[in-house]
C-alpha positions in Angstrom: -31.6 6.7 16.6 -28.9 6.9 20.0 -25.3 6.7 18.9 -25.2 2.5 19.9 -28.1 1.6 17.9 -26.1 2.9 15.5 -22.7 1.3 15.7 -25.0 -1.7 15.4 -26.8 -1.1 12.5 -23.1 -0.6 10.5 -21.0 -3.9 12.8 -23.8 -6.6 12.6 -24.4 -7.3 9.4 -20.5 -7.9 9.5 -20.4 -10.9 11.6 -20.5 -14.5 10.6 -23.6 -15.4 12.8 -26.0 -12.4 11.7 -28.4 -15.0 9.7 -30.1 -11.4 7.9 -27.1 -10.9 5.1 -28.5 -9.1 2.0 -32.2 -7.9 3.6 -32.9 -4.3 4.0 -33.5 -3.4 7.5 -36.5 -1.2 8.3 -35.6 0.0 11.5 -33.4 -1.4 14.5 -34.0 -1.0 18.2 -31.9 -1.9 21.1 -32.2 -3.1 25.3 -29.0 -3.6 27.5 -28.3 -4.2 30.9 -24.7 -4.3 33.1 -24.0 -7.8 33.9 -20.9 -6.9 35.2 -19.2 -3.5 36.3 -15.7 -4.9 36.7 -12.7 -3.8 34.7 -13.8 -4.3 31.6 -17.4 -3.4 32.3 -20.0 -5.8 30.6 -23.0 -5.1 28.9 -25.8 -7.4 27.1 -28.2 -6.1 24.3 -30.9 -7.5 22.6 -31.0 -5.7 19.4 -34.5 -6.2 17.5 -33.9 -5.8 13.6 -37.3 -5.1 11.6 -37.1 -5.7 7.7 -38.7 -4.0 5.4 -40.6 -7.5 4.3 -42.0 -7.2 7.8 -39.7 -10.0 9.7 -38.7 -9.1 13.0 -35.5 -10.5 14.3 -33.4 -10.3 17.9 -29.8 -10.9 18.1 -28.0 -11.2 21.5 -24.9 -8.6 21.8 -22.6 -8.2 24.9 -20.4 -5.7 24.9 -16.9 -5.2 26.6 -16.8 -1.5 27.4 -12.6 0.4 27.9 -12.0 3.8 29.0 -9.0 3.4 26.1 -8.6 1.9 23.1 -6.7 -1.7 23.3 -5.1 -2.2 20.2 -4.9 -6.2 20.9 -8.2 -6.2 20.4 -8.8 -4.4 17.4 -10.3 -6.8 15.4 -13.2 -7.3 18.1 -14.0 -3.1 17.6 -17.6 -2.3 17.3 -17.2 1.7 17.9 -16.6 4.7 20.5 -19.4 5.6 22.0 -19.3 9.9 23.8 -20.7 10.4 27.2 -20.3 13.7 28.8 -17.3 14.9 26.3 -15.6 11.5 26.9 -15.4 8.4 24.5 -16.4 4.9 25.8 -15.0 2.2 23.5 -16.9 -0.8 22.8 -15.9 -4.2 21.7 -17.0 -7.7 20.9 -17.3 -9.1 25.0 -16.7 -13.0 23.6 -13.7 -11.7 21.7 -12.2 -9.9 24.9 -10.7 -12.6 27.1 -10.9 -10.1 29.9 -14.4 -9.9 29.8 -15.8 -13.8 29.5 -15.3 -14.8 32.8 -18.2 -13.5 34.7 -20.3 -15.7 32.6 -19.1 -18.4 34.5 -19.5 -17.1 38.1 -23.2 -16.2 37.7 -23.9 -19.7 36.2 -21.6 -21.3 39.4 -23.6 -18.8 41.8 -27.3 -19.8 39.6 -27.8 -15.9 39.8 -30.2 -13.6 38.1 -28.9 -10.0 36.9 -31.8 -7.7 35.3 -33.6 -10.1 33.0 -30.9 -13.0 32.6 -31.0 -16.2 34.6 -28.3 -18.7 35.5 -29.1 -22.4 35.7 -26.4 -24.9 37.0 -27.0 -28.1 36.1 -25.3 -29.8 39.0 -22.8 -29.1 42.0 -19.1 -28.6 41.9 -18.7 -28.9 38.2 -18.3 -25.4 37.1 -15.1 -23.8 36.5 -15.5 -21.0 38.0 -12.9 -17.8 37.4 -11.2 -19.3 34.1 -11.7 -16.8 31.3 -12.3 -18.1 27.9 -10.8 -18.5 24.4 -13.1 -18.2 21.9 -14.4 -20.9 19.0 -12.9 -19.6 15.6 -14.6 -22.1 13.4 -18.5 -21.0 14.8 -20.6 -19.5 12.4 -24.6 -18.7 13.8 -23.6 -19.1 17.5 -20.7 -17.7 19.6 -18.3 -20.5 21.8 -15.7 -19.7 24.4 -13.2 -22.4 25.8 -12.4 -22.5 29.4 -9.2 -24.3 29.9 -9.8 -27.8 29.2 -13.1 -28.0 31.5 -15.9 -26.7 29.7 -17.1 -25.0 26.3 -19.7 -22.1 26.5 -22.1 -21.7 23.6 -24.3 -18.3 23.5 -27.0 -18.6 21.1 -26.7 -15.2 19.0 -30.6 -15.2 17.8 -33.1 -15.4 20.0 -36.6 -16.9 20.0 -38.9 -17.5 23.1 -38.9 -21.2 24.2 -36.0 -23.6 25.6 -33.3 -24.2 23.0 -33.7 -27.6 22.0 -29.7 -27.9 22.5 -30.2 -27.6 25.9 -33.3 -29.7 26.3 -31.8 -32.8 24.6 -28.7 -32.6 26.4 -30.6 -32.2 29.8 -32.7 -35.2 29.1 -29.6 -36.8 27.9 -27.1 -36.3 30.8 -30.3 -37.7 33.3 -30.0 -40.9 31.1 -26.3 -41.2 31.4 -25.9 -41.3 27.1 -22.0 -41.7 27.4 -22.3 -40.2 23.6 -23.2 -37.0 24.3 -20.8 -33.7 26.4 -22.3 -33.3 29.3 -24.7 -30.5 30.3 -23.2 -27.9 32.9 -25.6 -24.9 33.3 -27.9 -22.8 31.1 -29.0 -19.0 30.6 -32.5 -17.5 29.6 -33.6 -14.1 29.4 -37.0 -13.0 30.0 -39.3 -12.2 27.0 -40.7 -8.3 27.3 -44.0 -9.2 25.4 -44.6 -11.7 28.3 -43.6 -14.7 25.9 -41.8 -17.5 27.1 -38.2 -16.7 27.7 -35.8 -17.4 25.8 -32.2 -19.5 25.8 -29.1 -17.3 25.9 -26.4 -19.8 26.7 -25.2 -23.5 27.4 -22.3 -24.7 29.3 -21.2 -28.4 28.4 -17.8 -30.6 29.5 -14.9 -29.8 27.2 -14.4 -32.6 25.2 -10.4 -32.3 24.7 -8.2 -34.3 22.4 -10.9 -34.9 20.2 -11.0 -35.6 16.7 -13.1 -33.9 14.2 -15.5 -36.5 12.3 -15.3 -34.8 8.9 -11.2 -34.4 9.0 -11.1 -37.8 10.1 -13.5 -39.3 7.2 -12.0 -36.9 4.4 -8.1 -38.3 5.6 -9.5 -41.6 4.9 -10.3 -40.4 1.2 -7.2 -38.9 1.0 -5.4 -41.9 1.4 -7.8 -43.9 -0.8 -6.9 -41.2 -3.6 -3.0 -41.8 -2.9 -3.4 -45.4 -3.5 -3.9 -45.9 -7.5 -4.8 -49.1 -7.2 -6.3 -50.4 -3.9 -10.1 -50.4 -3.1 -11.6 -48.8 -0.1 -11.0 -52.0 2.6 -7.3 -52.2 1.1 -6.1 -48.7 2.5 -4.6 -48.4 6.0 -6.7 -45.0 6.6 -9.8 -47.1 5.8 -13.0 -45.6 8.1 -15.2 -48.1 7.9 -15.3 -49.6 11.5 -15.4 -45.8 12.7 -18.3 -45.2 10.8 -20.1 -48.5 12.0 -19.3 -47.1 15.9 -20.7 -44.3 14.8 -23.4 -45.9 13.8 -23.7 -47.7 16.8 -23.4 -44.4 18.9 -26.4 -42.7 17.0 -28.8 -45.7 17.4 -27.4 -45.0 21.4 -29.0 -41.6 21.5 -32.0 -42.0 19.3 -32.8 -44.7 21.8 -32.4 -42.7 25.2 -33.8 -39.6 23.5 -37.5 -42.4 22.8 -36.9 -43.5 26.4 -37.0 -40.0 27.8 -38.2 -37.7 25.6 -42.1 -38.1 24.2 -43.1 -40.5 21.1 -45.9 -41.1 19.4 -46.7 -44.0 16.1 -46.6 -41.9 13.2 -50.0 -41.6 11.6 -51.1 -41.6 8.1 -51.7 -38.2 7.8 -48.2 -37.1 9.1 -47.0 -39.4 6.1 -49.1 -37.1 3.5 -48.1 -33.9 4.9 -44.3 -34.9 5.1 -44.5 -35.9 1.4 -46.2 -32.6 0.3 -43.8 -30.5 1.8 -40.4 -32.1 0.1 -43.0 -31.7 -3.3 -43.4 -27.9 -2.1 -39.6 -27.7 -1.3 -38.5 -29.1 -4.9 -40.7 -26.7 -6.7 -39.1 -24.2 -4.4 -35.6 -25.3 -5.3 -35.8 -25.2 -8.6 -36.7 -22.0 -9.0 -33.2 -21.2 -7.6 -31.2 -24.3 -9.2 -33.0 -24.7 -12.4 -30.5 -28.2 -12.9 -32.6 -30.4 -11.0 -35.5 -30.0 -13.2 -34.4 -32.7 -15.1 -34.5 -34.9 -11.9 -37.9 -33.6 -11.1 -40.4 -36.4 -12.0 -38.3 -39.4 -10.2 -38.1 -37.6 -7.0 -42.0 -36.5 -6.8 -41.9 -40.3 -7.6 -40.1 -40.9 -4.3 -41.9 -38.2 -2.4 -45.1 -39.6 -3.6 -44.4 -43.2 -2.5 -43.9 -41.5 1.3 -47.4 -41.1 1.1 -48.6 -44.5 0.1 -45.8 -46.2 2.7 -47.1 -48.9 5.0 -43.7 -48.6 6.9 -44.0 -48.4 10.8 -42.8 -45.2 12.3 -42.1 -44.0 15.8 -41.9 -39.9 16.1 -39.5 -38.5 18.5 -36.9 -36.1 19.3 -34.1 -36.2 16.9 -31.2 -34.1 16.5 -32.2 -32.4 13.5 -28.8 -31.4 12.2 -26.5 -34.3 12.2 -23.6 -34.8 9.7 -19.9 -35.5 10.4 -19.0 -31.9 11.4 -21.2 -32.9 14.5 -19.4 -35.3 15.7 -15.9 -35.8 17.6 -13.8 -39.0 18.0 -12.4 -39.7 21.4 -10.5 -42.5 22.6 -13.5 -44.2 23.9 -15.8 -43.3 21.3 -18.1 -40.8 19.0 -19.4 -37.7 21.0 -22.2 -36.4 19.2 -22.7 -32.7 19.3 -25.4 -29.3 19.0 -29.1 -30.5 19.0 -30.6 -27.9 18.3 -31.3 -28.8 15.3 -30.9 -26.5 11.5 -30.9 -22.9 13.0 -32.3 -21.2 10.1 -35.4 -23.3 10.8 -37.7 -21.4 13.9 -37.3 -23.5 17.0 -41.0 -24.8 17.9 -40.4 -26.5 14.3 -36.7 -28.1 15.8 -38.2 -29.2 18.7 -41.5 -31.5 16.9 -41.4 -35.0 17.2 -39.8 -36.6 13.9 -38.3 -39.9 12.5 -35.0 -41.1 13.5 -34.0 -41.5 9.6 -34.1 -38.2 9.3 -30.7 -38.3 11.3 -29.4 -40.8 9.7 -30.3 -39.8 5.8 -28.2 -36.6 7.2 -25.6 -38.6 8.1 -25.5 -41.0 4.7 -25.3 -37.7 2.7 -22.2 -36.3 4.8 -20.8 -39.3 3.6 -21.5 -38.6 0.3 -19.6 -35.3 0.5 -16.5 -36.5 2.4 -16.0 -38.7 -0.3 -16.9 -36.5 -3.8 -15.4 -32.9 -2.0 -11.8 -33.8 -3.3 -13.4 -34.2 -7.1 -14.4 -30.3 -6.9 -13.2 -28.5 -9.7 -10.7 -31.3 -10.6 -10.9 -33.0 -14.3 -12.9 -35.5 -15.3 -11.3 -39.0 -13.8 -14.1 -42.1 -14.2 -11.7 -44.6 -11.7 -11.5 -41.6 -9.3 -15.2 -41.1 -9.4 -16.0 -44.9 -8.7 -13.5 -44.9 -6.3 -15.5 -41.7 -4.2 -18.5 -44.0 -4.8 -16.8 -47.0 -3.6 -15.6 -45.6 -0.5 -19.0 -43.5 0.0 -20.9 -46.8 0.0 -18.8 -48.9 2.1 -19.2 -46.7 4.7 -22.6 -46.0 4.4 -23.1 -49.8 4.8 -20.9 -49.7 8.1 -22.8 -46.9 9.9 -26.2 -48.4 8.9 -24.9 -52.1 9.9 -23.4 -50.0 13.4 -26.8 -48.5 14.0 -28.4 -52.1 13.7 -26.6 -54.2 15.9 -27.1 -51.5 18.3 -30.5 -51.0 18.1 -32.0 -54.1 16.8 -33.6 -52.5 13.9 -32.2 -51.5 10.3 -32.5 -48.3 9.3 -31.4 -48.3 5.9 -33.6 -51.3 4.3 -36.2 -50.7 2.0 -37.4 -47.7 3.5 -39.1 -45.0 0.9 -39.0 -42.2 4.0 -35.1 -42.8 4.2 -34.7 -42.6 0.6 -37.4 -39.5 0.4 -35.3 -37.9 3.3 -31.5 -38.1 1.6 -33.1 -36.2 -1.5 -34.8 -33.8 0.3 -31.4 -33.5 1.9 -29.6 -33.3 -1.1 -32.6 -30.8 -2.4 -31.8 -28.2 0.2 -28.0 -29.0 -0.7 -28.1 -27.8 -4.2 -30.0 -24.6 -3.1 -27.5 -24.2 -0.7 -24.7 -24.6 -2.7 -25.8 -22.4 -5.7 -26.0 -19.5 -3.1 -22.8 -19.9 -1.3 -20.5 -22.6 -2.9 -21.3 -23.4 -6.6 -18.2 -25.2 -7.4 -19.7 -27.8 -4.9 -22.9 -28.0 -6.8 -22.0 -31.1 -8.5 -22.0 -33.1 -5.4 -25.9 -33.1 -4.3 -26.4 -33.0 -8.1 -24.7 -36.4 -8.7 -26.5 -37.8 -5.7 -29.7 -36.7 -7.0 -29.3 -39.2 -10.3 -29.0 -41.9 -7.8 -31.6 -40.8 -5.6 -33.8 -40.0 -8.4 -33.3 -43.5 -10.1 -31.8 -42.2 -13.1 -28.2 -44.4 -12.8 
């Protein structure tokens, strides 16, 4: 094993987007290239993890190298490196401001270095020589700012195909959607098996003085909770007509993604499989939560009335992923971000065709959360539980009353695939939470007994 291989066999498992935490590695390989030989010198790696179950994996690494160690960057460190009795030190390139901005001149120049290639999506609209402050808050990608112009996503896994990120936002930006960031530029990198190649990067329009959709809706429950005794319309932070222009904004992009994108009617048999899958999921989940077994038998109910529906679907693109962290407030409207869908899922799955609800059960369970999170590990308090529920479902009513004026169609009627869709939403939830919050567990939980027709 060389001395870099490694270095990354003891730093990735550290980082917040290595999606492999807690599975024994097997053996780990690694392929770089210069992409620049500036001062600092960059480097990109594709590091292929093998674990012992037999899943193969490839991360994306580049790699600011310094003939000294810089102490302002310590906490980007991966290791020193020796080369002909001298040390090379190595550190996290998106970390080192110094090294991010000759990701922006190959995309400006549409240039190809080694195996990489740099699509601009237009002329004149890359900011070319700014160097970039990385994205804190990201968790299985990487993001750099650059100035107030643009934001730079590198997608840390890699899988052959177009990321569907970029594809929507492609199709998107030729439609004009005034609800989306515009697409700037994006990087693949060529397969070595021969296999399509796959997405390294996107480059959007910065979308500054934005708000955040989930500080924004869980303010509003704030200031319900400070209010002892007004209802949800009564409080001056009420986000109701945010969440119908939300709404309004999502039936937007469902509709230009059907106009540009493919479709197809949704047959009967699509119906059967997608209701034996959230059967298989359940079974899956309890296994890990064994709480919802007691909710069990009404939601095979609602899975099983998927199958037997008469309701009319149309199968498209969707995003995949949405939910109020995926959205930002501007002063003309909702900006709806990252289609690419759940990135734990593999991405010839993200991109199929699927129903619209899907999006929008995702959306009615955020609002679920933003209202119950501030009841976490609080005591028992009935008027401040009917309060959450109050203010869940008032704006749930406003974002599926947004959605419908804009698109001439309802999608929170009678429909058993919604209904099927926010409790296998809330089923992957309560896995999720067992593993990595359980003092949240209670929220999906709750939702379940509504979902599952027990209150």
């Amino acid at each position: 094993m060389s001395a870099l291989t490694e270095l990354f066999r003891e730093w990735i498992p550290q980082q917040r987007w290595f999606g492999g935490k807690g599975r024994e590695w097997a053996d780990v390989t690694e392929e770089g290239f210069f992409l620049d030989r500036g001062n600092p010198v960059l480097s990109v790696h594709r590091v292929h993890i093998e674990y012992t179950d037999g899943v193969r994996e490839t991360y994306l690494v580049p790699l600011s190298w310094r003939d000294q160690q810089a102490d302002e960057l310590e906490s980007a460190f991966v290791g020193a490196v020796a080369s002909e009795g001298n040390e090379t030190f190595a550190y996290d390139a998106m970390r080192d401001r110094e090294a991010t901005a000759p990701w922006l001149i190959h995309l400006a120049q549409g240039s190809s270095v080694g195996p990489m290639h740099f699509s601009p999506a237009g002329e004149g609209d890359i900011p070319e020589g700014l160097p970039g402050d990385i994205v804190s808050t990201e968790q299985s990608n990487t993001s750099l700012v650059y100035g107030q112009e643009a934001i730079f996503k590198l997608f840390r896994r890699l899988e052959p195909g177009l990321n569907p990120d970029v594809e929507v936002h492609g199709a998107l930006r030729r439609a004009d959607n005034p609800h989306i960031a515009s697409l700037l530029g994006h990087v693949e990198i060529d397969d070595p098996s021969g296999a399509e190649p796959a997405t390294v990067a996107m480059l959007q329009t910065f979308v500054p003085n934005a708000s955040d959709g989930w500080r924004l809706a869980t303010a509003s429950v704030r200031d319900l909770y400070a209010e002892g005794d007004l209802h949800a319309d009564e409080v001056g932070g009420d986000f109701a007509a945010d969440s119908e222009r939300l709404g309004a904004a999502t039936a937007s992009v469902h509709a230009d993604m059907a106009e540009v994108l493919p479709t197809e009617a949704a047959a009967a048999e699509w119906f059967t499989t997608v209701s034996r899958q959230m059967s298989e999921r359940l079974d899956a989940a309890i296994e890990v939560v064994p709480q919802l077994a007691e909710h069990a038998d009404g939601l095979r109910e609602v899975y099983a009335a998927v199958a037997g529906t008469e309701e009319r679907v149309v199968r498209q693109r969707v995003h995949g992923d949405l939910h109020l962290g995926q959205v930002l407030r501007t002063a003309t409207g909702w900006i709806i971000l990252d289609f690419e869908g759940e990135p734990a899922r593999p991405l010839a799955s993200r991109r199929e065709l699927d129903s619209p609800l899907r999006d929008v059960a995702g959306m009615l369970r955020s609002f679920d959360y933003a209202a119950r999170h501030l009841l976490v590990e609080q005591p028992e308090d009935p008027q401040r539980e009917y309060r959450a529920q109050e203010w869940a479902a008032r704006n749930r009513a406003a974002f599926c009353a947004g959605y419908s004026h804009a698109r001439g169609l309802d999608p929170c009627g009678d429909s058993p695939l919604l209904r099927a869709l926010e409790a296998d939403k809330a089923v992957y939830e309560c896995v999720y939470e067992a593993r990595n919050r359980p003092h949240w567990l209670m929220i999906p939980l709750q939702s379940l007994a509504r979902l599952a027709g027990r209150d």
